[in-house]
C-alpha positions, 0 to 999 in steps of 0.5 A: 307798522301801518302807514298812511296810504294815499287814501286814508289818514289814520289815528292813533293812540293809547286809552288809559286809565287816570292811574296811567293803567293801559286798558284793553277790549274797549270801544273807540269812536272817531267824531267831527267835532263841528258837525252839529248832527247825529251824522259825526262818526268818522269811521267804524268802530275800533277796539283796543289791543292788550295793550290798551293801543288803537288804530282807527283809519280816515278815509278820503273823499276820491281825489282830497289830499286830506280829510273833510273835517278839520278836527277829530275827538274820540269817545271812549264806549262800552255797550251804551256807556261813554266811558270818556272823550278826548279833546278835539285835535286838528289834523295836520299830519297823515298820521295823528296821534290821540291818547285819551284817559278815561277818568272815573274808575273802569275794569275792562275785565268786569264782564259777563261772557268770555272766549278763551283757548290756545293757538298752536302749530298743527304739530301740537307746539304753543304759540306764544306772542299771537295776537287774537281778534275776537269779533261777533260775526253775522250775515253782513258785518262784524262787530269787535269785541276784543283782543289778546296776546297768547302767553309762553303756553299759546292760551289767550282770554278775551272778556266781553259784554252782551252789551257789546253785541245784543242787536234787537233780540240777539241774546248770544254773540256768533263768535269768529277768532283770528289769529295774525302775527306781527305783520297783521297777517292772517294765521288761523280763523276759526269757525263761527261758533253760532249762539255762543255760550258764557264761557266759550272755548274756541282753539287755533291750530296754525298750519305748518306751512303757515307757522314755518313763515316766520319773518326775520324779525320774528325769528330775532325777537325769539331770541331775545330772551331770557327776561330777568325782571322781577314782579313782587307777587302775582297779585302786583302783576296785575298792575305790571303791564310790560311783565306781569300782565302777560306772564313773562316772569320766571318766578316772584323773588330774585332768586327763583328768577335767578334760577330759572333764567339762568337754566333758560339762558343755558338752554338757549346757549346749548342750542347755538342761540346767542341769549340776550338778559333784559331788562336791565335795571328790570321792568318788574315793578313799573305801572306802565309798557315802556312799549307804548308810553313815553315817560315810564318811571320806576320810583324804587330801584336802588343801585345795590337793589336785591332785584338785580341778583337775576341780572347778577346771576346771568352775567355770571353765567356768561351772558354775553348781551344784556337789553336795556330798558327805556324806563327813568329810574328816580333813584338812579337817574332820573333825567336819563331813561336806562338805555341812554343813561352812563350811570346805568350802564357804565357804573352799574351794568359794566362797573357793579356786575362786570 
């Protein structure tokens, strides 16, 4: 996670829509709201993650212990459009956290141009959880234009605009793609692609003496699997952020995810991996990533639901560890999320499914 150094602050956040939807691949801006010049930016331009997250850093004048300015506002941008703009906020801390909803009706993937590929090992495996950083590359600087976590196949998509890079009478972005791991770290990076195409395809092979250095919290992340919840349709994945957006589902009934999770919970097992079932109660059908939004409330799931059977099954077969989720569940619990709640754990998970 990044910290605050002793040169800068940072600013942080999450840019939604007004339906609470994350939105990734935008442009956010950091401004003084009490200069009264054009000369108000605070720093260079950032682009939200897939998960609609951002992270821009202050710098500090040589010897300040804080920022000149005394507050900060964010302008959400597209090419020349302002899409929305946050309330100023005072910096008080090193680290600030500013959320800012953009309140008429976006789709960030309604653009013209697009990079897509895979990242894998030299030895031909799919790379799945790898964030890619797609930037417009030229003699002196870069300019983002959006980032993407590979699925369970290693494949990534990142849509972008011309308006994201046309200076003067540049028609086609040089595109330069990276891949890091969780820590930030540098896995792969292509080679400029010079006068890109529409639809560009660019691929990522990690060396294996790159790929071999996991961290010990990526090798336990990989053993948190399998994921039993359940997304109604693929058409509902598109507006499930924690699930459906990137695919993680095994199917779109209860009994297909039983099925297929059960065999992968199998697997793991044979292998001497200890497997963990998660979500419990299921994230399949929220409107927002538990992983970056306080307050994620599932308004449907009953206690006798049919979108427990995957869970059901898994503990039938043996499953010797079951992750909660940090969603509320109005018709369980509402004043407790699931991982902290003694209905859903003692008289659900331990009563109900043993």
């Amino acid at each position: 996670m990044d910290k605050p150094s002793e040169r800068t602050w940072i600013l942080t956040g999450t840019i939604s829509d007004r339906h609470g939807q994350s939105l990734p691949g935008l442009v956010v801006r950091a401004h003084d709201p009490d200069r009264k010049n054009d000369d108000d930016m605070l720093a260079a331009d950032v682009v939200t993650d897939a998960s609609g997250r951002y992270l821009v850093r202050l710098p500090l004048a040589p010897g300040a212990a804080r920022p000149t300015n005394k507050r900060v506002l964010i302008r959400i941008v597209q090419g020349a459009t302002i899409l929305g703009q946050s309330e100023p906020v005072a910096l008080t801390e090193p680290r600030t956290r500013l959320d800012c909803t953009v309140e008429h009706d976006h789709n960030p993937f309604e653009s013209d141009r697009s990079a897509h590929g895979t990242v894998s090992t030299a030895g031909g495996r799919p790379m799945s959880r790898i964030t890619v950083v797609l930037v417009d590359r030229d003699l002196r600087s870069e300019q983002p234009l959006g980032t993407d976590v590979t699925d369970a196949d290693g494949a990534y998509r990142i849509k972008y605009s011309e308006r994201q890079f046309r200076r003067g009478d540049k028609g086609s972005a040089d595109l330069l793609l990276r891949a890091l791991d969780g820590g930030g770290r540098v896995l792969a990076e292509s080679q400029v692609l010079f006068n890109a195409p529409m639809s560009a395809l660019i691929d990522l092979v990690v060396p294996a003496e790159v790929a071999g250095g996991q961290n010990l919290f990526d090798r336990i992340t990989d053993d948190l699997a399998p994921v039993m919840d359940t997304v109604p349709s693929k058409r509902a994945a598109k507006h499930n952020p924690p699930i459906g957006r990137y695919d993680r589902q095994f199917g779109y009934t209860p009994r297909v995810v039983a099925r297929h999770g059960v065999a992968f919970l199998r697997g793991l097992a044979d292998g001497g991996v200890v497997p963990t079932v998660k979500h419990f109660p299921g994230l399949g059908r929220v409107r927002a990533n538990t992983d970056v939004r306080a307050g994620v409330t599932d308004h449907v799931t009953t206690r006798h639901d049919a979108y427990l059977a995957p869970f059901r099954a898994a503990i039938d077969a043996g499953a010797p560890v079951v992750m909660m989720s940090t969603a509320y569940y109005e018709r369980l619990d509402p004043e407790n999320p699931a991982a902290f709640s003694p209905f859903v754990i003692g008289t659900m998970l331990r009563g109900d499914l043993g």
